[in-house]
C-alpha positions as CSV (number, residue, x, y, z in Angstrom):
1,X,-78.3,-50.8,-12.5
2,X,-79.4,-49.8,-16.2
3,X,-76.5,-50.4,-18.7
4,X,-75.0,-47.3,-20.1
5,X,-73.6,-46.7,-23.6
6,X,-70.1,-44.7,-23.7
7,X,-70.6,-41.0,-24.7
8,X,-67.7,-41.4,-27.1
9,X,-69.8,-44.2,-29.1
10,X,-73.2,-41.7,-28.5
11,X,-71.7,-38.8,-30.0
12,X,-69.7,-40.6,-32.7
13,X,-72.6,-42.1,-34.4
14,X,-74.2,-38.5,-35.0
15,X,-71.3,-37.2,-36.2
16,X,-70.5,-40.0,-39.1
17,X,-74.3,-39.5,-40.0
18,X,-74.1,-35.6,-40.9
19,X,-70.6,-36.2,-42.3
20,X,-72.3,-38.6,-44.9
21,X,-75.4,-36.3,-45.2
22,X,-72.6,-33.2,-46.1
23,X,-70.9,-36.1,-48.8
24,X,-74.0,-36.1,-50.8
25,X,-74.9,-32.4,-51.3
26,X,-71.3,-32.1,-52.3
27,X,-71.6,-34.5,-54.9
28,X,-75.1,-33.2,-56.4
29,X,-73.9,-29.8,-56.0
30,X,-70.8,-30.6,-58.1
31,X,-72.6,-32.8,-60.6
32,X,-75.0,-29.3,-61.3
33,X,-71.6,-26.8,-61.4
34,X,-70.4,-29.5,-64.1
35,X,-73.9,-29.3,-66.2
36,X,-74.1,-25.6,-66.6
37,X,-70.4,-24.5,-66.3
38,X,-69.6,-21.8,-68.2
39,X,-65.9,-23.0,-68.8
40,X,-66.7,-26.4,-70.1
41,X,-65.3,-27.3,-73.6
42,X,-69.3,-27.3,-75.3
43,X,-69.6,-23.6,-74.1
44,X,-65.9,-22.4,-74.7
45,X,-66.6,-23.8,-78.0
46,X,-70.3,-21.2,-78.6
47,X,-68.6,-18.9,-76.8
48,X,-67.2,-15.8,-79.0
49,X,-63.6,-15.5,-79.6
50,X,-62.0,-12.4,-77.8
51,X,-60.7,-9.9,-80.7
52,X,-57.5,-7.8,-79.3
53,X,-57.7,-4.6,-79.3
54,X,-56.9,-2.1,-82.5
55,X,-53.4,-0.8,-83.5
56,X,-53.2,2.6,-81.6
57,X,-53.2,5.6,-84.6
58,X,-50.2,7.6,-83.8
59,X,-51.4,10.6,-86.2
60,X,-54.1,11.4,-83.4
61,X,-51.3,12.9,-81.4
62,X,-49.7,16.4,-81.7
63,X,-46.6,14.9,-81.3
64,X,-45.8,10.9,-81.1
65,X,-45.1,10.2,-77.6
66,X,-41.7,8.6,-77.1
67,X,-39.6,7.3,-74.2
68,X,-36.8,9.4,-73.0
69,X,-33.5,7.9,-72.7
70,X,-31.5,9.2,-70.6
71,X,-27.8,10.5,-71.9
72,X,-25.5,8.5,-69.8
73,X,-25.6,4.5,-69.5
74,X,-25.2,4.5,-65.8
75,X,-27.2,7.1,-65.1
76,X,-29.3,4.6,-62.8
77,X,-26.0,3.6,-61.0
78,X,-24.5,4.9,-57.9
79,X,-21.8,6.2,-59.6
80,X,-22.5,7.1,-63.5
81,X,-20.4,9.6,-63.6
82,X,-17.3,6.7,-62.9
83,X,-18.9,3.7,-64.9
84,X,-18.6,6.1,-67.7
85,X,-15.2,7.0,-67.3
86,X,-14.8,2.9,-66.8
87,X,-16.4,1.9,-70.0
88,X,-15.0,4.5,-72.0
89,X,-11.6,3.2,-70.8
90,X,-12.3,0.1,-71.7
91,X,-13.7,0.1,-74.9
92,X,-10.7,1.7,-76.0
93,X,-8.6,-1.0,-74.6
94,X,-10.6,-3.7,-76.6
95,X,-10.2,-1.6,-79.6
96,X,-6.8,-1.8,-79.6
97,X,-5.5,-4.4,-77.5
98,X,-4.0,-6.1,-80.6
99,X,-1.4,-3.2,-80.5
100,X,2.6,-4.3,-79.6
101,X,3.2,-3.4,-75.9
102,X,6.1,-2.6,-74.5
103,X,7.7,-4.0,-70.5
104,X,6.1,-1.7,-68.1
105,X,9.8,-0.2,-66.7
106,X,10.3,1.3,-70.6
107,X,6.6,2.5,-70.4
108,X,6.4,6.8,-70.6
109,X,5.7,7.5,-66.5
110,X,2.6,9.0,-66.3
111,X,1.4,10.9,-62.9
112,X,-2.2,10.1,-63.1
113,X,-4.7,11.6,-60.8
114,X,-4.2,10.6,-56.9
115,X,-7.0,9.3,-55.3
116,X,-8.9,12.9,-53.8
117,X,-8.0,14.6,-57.3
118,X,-9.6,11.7,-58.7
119,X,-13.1,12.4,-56.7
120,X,-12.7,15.8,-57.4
121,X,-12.6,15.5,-60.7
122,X,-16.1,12.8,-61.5
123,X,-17.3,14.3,-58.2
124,X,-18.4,11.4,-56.8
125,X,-16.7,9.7,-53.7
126,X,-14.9,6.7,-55.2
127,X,-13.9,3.7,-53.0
128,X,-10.0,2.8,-53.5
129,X,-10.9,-0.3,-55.0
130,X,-13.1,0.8,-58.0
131,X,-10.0,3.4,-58.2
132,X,-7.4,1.0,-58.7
133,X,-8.9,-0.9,-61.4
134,X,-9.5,2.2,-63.5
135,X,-5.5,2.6,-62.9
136,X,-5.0,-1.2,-63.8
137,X,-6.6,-0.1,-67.3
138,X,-4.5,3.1,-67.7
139,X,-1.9,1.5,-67.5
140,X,-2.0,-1.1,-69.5
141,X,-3.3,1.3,-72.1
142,X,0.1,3.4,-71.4
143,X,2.2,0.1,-72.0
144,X,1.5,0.3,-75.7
145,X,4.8,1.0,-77.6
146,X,4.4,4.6,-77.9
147,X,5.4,4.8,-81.9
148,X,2.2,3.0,-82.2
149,X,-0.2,5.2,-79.7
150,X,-3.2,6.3,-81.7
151,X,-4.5,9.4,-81.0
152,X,-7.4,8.3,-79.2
153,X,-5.4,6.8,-76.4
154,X,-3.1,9.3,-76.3
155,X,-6.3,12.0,-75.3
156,X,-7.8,9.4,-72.8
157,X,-4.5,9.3,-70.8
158,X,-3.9,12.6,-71.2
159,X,-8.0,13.3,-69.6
160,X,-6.4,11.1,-66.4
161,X,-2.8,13.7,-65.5
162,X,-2.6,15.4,-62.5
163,X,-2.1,19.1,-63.9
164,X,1.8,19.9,-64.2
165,X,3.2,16.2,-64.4
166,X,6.3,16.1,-62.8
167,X,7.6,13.4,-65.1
168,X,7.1,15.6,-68.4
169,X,9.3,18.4,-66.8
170,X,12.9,17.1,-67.0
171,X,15.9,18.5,-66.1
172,X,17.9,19.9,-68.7
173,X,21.1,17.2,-68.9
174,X,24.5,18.3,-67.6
175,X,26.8,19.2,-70.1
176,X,30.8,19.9,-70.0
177,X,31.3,24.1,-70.3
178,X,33.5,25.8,-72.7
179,X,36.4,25.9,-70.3
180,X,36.0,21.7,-69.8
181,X,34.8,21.2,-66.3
182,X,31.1,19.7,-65.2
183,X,29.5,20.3,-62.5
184,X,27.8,17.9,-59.7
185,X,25.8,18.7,-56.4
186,X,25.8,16.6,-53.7
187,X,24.1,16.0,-49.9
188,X,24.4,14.1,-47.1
189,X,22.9,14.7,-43.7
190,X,23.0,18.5,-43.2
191,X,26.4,19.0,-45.6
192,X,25.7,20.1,-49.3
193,X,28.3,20.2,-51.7
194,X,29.3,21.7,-55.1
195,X,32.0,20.2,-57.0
196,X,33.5,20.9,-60.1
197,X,35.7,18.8,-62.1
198,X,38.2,19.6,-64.9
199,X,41.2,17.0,-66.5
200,X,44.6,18.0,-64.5
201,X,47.0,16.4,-62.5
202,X,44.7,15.2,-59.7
203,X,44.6,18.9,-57.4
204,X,41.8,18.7,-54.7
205,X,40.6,21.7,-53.0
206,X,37.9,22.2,-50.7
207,X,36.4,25.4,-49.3
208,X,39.9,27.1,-50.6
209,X,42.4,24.3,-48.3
210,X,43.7,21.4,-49.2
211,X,42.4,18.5,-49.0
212,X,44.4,17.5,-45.5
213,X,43.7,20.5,-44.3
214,X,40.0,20.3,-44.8
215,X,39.3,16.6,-43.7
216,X,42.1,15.6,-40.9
217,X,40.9,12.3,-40.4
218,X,42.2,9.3,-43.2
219,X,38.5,7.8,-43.2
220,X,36.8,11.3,-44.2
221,X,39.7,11.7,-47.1
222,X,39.3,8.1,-48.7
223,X,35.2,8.9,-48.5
224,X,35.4,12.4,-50.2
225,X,37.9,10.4,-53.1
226,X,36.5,7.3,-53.6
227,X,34.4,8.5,-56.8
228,X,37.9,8.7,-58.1
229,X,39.6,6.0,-56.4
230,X,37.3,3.4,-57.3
231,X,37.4,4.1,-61.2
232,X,41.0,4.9,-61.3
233,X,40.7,8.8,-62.3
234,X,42.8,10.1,-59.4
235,X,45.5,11.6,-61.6
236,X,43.5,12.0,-64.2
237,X,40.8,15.2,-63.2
238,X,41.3,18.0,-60.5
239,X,38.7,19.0,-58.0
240,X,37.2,22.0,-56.5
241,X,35.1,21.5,-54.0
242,X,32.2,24.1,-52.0
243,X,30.7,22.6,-49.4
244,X,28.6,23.6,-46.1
245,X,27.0,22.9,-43.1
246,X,27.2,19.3,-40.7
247,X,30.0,17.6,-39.7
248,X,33.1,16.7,-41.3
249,X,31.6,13.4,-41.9
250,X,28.6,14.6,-43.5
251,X,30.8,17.2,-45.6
252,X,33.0,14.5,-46.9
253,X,30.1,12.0,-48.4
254,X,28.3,15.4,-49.8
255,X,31.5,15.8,-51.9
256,X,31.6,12.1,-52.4
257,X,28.5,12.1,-54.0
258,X,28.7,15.5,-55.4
259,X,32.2,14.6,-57.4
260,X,30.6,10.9,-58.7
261,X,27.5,13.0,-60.2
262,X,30.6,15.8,-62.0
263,X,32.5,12.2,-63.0
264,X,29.2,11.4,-65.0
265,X,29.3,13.9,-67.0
266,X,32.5,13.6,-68.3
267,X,32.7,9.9,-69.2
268,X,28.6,8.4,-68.5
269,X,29.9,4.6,-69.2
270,X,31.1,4.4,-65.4
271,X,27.8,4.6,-64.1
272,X,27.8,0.9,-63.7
273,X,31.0,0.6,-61.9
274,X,29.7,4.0,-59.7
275,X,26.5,2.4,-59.0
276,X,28.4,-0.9,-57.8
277,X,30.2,0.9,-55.9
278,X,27.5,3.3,-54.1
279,X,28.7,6.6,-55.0
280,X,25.6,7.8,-56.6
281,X,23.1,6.4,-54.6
282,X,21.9,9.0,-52.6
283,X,22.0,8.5,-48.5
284,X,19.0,10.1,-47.4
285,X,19.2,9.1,-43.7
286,X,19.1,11.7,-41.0
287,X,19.6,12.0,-37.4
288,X,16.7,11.3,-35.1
289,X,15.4,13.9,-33.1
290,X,15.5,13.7,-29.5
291,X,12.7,13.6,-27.8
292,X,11.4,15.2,-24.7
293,X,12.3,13.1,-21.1
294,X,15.2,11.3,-22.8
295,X,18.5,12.1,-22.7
296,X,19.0,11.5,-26.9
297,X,16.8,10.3,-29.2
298,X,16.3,7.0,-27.7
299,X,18.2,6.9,-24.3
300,X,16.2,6.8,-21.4
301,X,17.8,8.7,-18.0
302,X,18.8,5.9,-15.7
303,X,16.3,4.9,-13.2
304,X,17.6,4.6,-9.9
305,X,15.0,3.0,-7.5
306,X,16.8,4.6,-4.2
């Protein structure tokens, strides 16, 4: 038997041979790219330099081309229309945030745009957030102590009121008449009262009756008073009292309320001593309705299984 070479050996010893043979040309081939490159440091040196190219003569033209800019800085934005609004807002506020400020519970109230009059009004659909922080800025704009308000800020807050502000329209203040008696209205569930108050003896009337005649029960009595009671002005003013609809319960805290408000008028230092007392805090709880399948507005019928 002839000995035999491995095929792995036969076909390696080719394969190292033409890889050698590749090794040279490479190398020649190189060595030739190297001789006659054109970006070699002796030719870059022969080599003209590249000249840029001339200024462009802006007389050629009719009319010198420019680049238009548009007329809003967030006109690229989502919302320009906002951002403008925004920086407007605060650029003011940096121009005069060195201004004295005042706490924000003696601050004018303002009743600025709600949130759809707000999108109405850039007409763009702006989230809540982005909202809030342009209020932030009014608002801290409004806190500036308004002997101070330049007239700047006063026509950027005025740009953000819902028309008619409820909070510039106030009521005229009561005042005593020529014949010495004030006036006071109060309510309480259904009832609604009128009450006016005069200096006397300490006469109560309601609806044209006395006052035991028109609440029976001692509770309702010491309710419909206690404006009086509790400042110690029961002999001191006399009352007449209109009132209608509800209950007798609800009758006597409308005049309760109703004769605290008249009390006001004539001496305004016991609003403390009415407010601690509740007189003039208005109760604006009502009955539930009842609902349908219950016997009241909560009761169930009782469930009987047989």
């Amino acid at each position: 038997m002839a000995w035999q070479r491995p095929n792995c050996i036969v076909n390696a010893v080719p394969t190292a041979h033409l890889a050698s043979h590749w090794r040279l040309q490479t190398r020649s081939l190189l060595g030739s790219r190297r001789r006659i490159s054109p970006f070699s440091t002796s030719s870059r040196r022969d080599a003209t330099e590249v000249q840029p190219a001339p200024e462009i003569d802006l007389s050629r033209f009719f009319a010198s081309p420019a680049r238009i800019i548009p007329s809003s800085p967030a006109y690229f934005s989502g919302s320009p229309r906002y951002i403008d609004h925004l920086l407007h807002l605060e650029h003011i506020l940096a121009k005069y945030a060195s201004l004295p400020t005042v706490a924000p519970n003696e601050a004018p109230r303002m009743a600025w745009f709600k949130l759809a009059q707000f999108r109405d009004f850039v007409g763009e659909n702006v989230p809540t957030r982005k909202y809030k922080s342009l209020i932030k800025i009014l608002q801290r704009l409004n806190r500036i102590d308004p002997g101070l308000v330049p007239d700047e800020v006063r026509q950027a807050l005025k740009s953000f009121l819902r028309p008619g502000n409820p909070y510039a329209n106030k009521p005229a203040p009561a005042v005593v008449d020529e014949l010495g008696r004030s006036r006071g209205r109060g309510k309480r569930k259904e009832a609604s009262a009128v009450v006016s108050l005069v200096e006397g003896e300490g006469g109560v009337m309601v609806n044209g009756k006395n006052i035991l005649q028109a609440f029976p029960r001692i509770h309702d009595r010491e309710s419909a008073l206690w404006a009086l009671r509790c400042t110690r002005r029961l002999d001191k003013y006399n009352v007449w009292a209109t009132v209608k609809g509800g209950g007798v319960t609800g009758q006597a805290e409308a005049v309760t309320l109703a004769t605290a408000r008249a009390l006001l008028v004539h001496e305004p230092i016991l609003k403390p001593v009415l407010r601690q007392a509740g007189v003039i805090t208005v109760d604006a709880r009502r009955v539930e309705r009842k609902k349908p399948g219950h016997v009241k507005a909560r009761k169930m019928p009782t469930w009987v299984k047989r």
